[in-house]
C-alpha positions as CSV (number, residue, x, y, z in Angstrom):
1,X,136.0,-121.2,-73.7
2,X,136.9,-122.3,-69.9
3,X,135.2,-120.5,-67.5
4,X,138.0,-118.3,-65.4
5,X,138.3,-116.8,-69.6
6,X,135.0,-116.3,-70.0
7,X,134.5,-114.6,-66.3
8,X,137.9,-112.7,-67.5
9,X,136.0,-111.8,-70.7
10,X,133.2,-110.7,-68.5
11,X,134.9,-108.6,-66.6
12,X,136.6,-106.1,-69.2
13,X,133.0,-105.5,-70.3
14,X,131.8,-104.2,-67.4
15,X,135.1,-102.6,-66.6
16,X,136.0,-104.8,-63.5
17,X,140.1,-104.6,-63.3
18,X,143.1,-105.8,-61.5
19,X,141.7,-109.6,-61.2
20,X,144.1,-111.8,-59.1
21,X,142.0,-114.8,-57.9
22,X,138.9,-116.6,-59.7
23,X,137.9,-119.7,-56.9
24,X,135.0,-121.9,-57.8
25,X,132.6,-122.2,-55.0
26,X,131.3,-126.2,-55.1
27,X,127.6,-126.8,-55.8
28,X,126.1,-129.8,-53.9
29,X,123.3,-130.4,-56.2
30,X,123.2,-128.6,-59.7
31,X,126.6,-128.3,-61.4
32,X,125.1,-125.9,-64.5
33,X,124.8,-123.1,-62.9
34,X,128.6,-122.0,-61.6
35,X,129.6,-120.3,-58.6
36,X,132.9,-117.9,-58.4
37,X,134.6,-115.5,-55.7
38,X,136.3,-113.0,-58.1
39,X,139.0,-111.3,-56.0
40,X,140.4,-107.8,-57.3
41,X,143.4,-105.2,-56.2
42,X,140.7,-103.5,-54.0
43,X,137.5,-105.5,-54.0
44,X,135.9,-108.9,-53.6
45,X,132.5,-110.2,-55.7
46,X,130.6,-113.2,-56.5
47,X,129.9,-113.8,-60.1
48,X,126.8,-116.4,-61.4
49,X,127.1,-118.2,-64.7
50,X,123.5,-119.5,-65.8
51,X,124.0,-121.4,-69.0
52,X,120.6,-120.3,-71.4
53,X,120.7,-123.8,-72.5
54,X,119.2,-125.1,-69.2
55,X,115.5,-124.7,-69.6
56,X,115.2,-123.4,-66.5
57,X,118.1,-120.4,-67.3
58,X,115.9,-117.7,-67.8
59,X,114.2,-118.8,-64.6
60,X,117.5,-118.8,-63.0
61,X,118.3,-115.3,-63.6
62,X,115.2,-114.3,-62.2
63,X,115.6,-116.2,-58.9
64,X,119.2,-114.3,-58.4
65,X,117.6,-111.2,-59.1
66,X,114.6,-111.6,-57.0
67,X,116.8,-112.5,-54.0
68,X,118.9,-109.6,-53.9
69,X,115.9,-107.5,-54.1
70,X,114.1,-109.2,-51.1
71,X,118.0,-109.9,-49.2
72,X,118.1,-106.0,-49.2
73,X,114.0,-105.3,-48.1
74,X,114.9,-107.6,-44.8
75,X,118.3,-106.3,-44.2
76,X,116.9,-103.6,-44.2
77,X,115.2,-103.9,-41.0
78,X,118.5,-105.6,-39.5
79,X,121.6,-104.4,-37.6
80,X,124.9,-105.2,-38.7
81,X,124.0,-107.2,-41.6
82,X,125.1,-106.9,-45.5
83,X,122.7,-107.4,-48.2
84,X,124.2,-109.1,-51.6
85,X,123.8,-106.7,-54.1
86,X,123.8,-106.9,-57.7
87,X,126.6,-104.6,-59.3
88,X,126.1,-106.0,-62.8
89,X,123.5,-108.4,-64.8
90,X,123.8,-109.5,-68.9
91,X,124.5,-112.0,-71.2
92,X,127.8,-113.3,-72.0
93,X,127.3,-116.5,-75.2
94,X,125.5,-118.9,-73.7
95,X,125.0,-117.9,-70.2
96,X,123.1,-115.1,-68.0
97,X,125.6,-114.1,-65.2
98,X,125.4,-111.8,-62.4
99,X,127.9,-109.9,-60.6
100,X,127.3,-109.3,-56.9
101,X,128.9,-108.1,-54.0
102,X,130.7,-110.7,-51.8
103,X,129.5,-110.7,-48.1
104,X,132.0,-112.4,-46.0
105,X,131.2,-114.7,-43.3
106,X,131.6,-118.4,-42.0
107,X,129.3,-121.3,-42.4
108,X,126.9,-121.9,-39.5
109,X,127.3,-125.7,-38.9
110,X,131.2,-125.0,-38.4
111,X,130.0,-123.4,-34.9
112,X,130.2,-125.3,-31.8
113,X,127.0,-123.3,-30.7
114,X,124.8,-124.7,-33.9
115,X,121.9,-125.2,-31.5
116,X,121.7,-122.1,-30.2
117,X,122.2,-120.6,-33.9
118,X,119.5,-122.4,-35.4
119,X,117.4,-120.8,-32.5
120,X,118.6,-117.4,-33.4
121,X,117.4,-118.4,-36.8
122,X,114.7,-119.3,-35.9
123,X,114.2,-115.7,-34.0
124,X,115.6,-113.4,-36.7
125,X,112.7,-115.0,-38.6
126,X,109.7,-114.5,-35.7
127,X,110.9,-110.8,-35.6
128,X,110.8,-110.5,-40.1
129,X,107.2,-111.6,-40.0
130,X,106.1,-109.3,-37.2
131,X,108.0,-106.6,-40.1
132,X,106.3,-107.6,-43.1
133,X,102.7,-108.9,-43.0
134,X,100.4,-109.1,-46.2
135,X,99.7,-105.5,-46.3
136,X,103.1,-104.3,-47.8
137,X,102.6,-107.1,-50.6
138,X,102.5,-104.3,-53.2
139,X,105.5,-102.4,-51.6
140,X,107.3,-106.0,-51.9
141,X,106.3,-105.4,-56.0
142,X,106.3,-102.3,-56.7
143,X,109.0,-100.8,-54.8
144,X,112.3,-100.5,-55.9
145,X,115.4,-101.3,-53.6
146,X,118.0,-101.1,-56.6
147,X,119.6,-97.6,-58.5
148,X,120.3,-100.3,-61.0
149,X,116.8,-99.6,-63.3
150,X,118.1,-102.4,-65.4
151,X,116.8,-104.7,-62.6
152,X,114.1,-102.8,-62.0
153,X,112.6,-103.3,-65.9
154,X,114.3,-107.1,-66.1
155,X,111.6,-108.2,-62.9
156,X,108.4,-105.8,-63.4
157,X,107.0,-108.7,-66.2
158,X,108.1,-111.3,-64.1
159,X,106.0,-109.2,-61.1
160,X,102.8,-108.7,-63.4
161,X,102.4,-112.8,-64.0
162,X,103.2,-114.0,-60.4
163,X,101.1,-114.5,-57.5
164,X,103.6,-113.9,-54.4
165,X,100.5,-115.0,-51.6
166,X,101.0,-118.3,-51.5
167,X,98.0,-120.4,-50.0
168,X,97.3,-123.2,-48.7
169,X,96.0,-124.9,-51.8
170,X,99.6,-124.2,-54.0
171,X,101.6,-126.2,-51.3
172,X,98.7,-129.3,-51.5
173,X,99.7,-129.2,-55.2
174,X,103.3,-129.1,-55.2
175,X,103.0,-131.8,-52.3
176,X,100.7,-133.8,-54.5
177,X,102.7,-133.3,-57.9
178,X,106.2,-134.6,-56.0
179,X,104.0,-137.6,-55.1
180,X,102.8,-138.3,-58.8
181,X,106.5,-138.1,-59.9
182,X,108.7,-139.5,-57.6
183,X,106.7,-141.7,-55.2
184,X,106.5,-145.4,-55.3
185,X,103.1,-145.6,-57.2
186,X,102.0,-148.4,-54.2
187,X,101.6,-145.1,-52.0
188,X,100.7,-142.1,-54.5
189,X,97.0,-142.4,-54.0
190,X,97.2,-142.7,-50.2
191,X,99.7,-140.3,-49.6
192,X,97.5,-137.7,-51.6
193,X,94.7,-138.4,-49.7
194,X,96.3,-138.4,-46.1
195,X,97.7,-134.3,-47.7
196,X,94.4,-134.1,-48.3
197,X,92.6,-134.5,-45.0
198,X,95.4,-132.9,-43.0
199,X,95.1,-129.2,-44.5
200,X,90.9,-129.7,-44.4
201,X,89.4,-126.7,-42.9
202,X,92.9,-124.9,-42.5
203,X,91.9,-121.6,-42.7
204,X,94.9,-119.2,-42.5
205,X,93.7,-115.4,-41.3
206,X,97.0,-113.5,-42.4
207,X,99.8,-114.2,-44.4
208,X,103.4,-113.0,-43.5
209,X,106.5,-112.6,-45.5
210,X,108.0,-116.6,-45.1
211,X,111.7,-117.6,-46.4
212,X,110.0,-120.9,-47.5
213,X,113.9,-122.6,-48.0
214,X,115.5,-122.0,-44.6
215,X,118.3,-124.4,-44.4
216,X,122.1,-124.1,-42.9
217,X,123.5,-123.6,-46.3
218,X,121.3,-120.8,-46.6
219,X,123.0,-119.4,-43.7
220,X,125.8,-116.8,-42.9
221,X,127.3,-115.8,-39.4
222,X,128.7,-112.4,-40.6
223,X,130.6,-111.7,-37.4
224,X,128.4,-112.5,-34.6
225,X,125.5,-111.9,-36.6
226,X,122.8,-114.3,-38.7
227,X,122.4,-113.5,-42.5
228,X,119.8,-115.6,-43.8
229,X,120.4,-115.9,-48.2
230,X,118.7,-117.2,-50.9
231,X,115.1,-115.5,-50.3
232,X,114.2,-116.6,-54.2
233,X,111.4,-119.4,-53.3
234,X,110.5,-116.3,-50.4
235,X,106.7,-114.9,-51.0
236,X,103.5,-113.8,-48.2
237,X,102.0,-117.0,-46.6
238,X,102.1,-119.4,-43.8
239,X,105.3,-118.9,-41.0
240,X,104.0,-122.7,-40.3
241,X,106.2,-123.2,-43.5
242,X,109.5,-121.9,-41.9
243,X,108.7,-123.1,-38.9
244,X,109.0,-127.0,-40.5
245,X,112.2,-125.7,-41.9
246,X,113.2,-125.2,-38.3
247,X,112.3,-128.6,-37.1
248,X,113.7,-130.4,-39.7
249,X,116.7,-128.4,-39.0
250,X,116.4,-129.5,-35.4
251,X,116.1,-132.7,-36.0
252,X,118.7,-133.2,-38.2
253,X,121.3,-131.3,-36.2
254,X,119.9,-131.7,-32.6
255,X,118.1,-134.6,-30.6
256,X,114.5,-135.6,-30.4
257,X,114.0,-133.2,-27.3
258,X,115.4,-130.4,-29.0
259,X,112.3,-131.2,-31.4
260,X,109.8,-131.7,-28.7
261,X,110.7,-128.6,-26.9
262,X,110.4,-126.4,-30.4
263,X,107.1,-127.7,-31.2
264,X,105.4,-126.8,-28.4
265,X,106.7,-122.9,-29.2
266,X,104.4,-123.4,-32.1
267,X,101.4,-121.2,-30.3
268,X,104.0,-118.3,-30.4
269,X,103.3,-117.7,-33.8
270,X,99.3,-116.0,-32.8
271,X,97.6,-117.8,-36.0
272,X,94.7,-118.4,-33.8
273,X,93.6,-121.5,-35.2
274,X,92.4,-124.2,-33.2
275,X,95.2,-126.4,-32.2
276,X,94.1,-129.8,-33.9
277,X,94.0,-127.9,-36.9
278,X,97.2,-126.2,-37.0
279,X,99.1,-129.3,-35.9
280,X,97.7,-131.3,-38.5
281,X,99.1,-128.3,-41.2
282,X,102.4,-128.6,-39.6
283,X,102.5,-132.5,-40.1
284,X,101.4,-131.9,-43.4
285,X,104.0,-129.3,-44.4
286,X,107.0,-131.4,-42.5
287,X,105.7,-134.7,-44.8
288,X,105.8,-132.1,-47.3
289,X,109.4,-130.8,-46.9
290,X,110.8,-134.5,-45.7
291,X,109.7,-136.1,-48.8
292,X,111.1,-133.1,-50.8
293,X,114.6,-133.5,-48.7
294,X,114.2,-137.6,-49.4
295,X,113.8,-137.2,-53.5
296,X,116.8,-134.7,-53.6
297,X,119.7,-136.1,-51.3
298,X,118.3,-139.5,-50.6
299,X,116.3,-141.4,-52.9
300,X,116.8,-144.8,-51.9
301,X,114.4,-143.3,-48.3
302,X,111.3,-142.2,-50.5
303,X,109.8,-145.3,-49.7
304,X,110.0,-144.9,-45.9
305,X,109.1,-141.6,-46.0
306,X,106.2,-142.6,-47.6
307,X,105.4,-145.3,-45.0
308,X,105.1,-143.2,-42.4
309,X,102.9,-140.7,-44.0
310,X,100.3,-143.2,-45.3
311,X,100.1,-144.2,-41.6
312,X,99.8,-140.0,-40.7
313,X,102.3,-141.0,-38.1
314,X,102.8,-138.2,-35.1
315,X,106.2,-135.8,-35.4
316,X,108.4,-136.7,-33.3
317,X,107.6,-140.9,-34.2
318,X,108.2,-139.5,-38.2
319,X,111.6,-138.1,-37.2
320,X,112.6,-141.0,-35.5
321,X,111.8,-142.9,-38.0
322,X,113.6,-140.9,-40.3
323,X,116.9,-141.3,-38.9
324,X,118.6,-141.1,-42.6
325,X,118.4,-136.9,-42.0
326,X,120.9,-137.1,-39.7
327,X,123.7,-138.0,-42.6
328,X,122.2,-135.0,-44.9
329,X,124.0,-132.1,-45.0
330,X,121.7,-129.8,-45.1
């Protein structure tokens, strides 16, 4: 069955009418899960196919899911912006879809002030942390922000087995697993040990609610306004995390002072931790992300990534070296 039938099919269960358009939305890096602007008489929505045959489908469902429920506990606590909304959730054959509302807007990088965005990003983010600090982890959980109790029950297991305070020591394992699997093996043991030394000693004192995936395409300008997506990797830990997002951003989208002149905003963040030791995490966490950019989009720069972080080169010397970002649309 094509998919515009199946989403047709879909539909007249859950009692969606007058369909005139069905547009595919491209995916840039994982064509199983499909993407689709449904357009009715009176209403537009976004609808998810999730094929159950990808191992990870299951997984999938949950991400979409967790995202709305987090999109709308942030939005909350922001003017002007809509959150994405599920309107309906099941199982059509051989895929999980989800029905959403569509929030309409215009991609950030299409703005000739993408600078001055990505501060506002940047910003938006700074004033979300200040809103949700560790101590409303169990509202996070336990709170519902849907009528649908269909969500509700579908995420309350899914709550019970995860731990949302991510620490120090999970992002030193994901850091070193990437580096098992995907780096030349000339490096692995090095590399590991450079991740190693750099978060020694790091001893975070709160943990704040971080986005963890901030990226352009993760970004809305509804109006005038920023509408930051796909909160589904989102959980309480280090802002140090989003704040490499932000330079990587910066340096693939700005120029090397742009970078300089955002690092040294790092003390805004109040972690009040000694500044040898928190610069040393951020390095760690922008090798981290790079090396996580390099496997996805550009593979044939793992090994230069891994160059520079073997010699624990300085920021701004990385990104220069780096200069491959600047062709990743990201």
């Amino acid at each position: 069955m094509m998919h515009s039938e199946m989403i047709s099919s879909i539909c007249k269960d859950v009692n969606l009418r007058e369909i005139i358009d069905i547009k595919e939305i491209p995916m840039s890096v994982d064509d199983k899960n499909k993407i689709y602007i449904l357009t009715t008489l009176s209403e537009k929505y976004l609808i998810k196919l999730l094929p159950k045959s990808n191992s990870l489908g299951e997984e999938d469902l949950f991400d979409v899911l967790y995202d709305c429920k987090v999109h709308a506990l942030v939005t909350s606590k922001l003017k002007n912006i809509t959150p994405r909304n599920v309107i309906y959730f099941g199982t059509y054959k051989n895929y999980n879809y989800v029905i959403q509302n569509y929030v309409d807007g215009c991609r950030v990088t299409k703005s000739e002030n993408l600078l001055h965005i990505i501060d506002n990003i940047w910003d938006e983010m700074l004033y979300l942390q200040s809103c949700f600090a560790s101590s409303i982890t169990s509202c996070l959980i336990n709170t519902t922000y849907f009528s649908s109790d269909k969500v509700t029950d579908f995420l309350k297991p899914y709550y019970e087995n995860r731990n949302y305070i991510n620490y120090t020591s999970k992002a030193l394992q994901f850091y070193t697993n990437d580096l098992i699997h995907f780096a030349p093996s000339t490096y692995i043991d090095a590399a590991i040990k450079v991740g190693n030394n750099l978060v020694d000693g790091y001893l975070l004192k709160e943990y704040v609610l971080v986005h963890a995936d901030l990226k352009l395409s993760n970004v809305l300008l509804e109006k005038d306004n920023i509408n930051i997506f796909d909160w589904s990797k989102s959980h309480f830990g280090d802002p140090l995390v989003d704040f490499a997002d932000v330079s990587i951003i910066k340096a693939i989208y700005g120029d090397f002072s742009h970078v300089e002149s955002f690092l040294g905003t790092v003390g805004k963040l109040n972690l009040h931790i000694e500044d040898s030791k928190l610069m040393n995490m951020l390095k760690f966490y922008i090798y981290y992300k790079t090396f996580s950019i390099a496997r996805v989009f550009a593979k044939d720069n793992i090994d230069s990534v891994c160059f520079d972080i073997v010699r624990e080169t300085d920021i701004l010397s990385f990104f220069k070296n780096q200069i491959w970002l600047k062709g990743i649309n990201f």
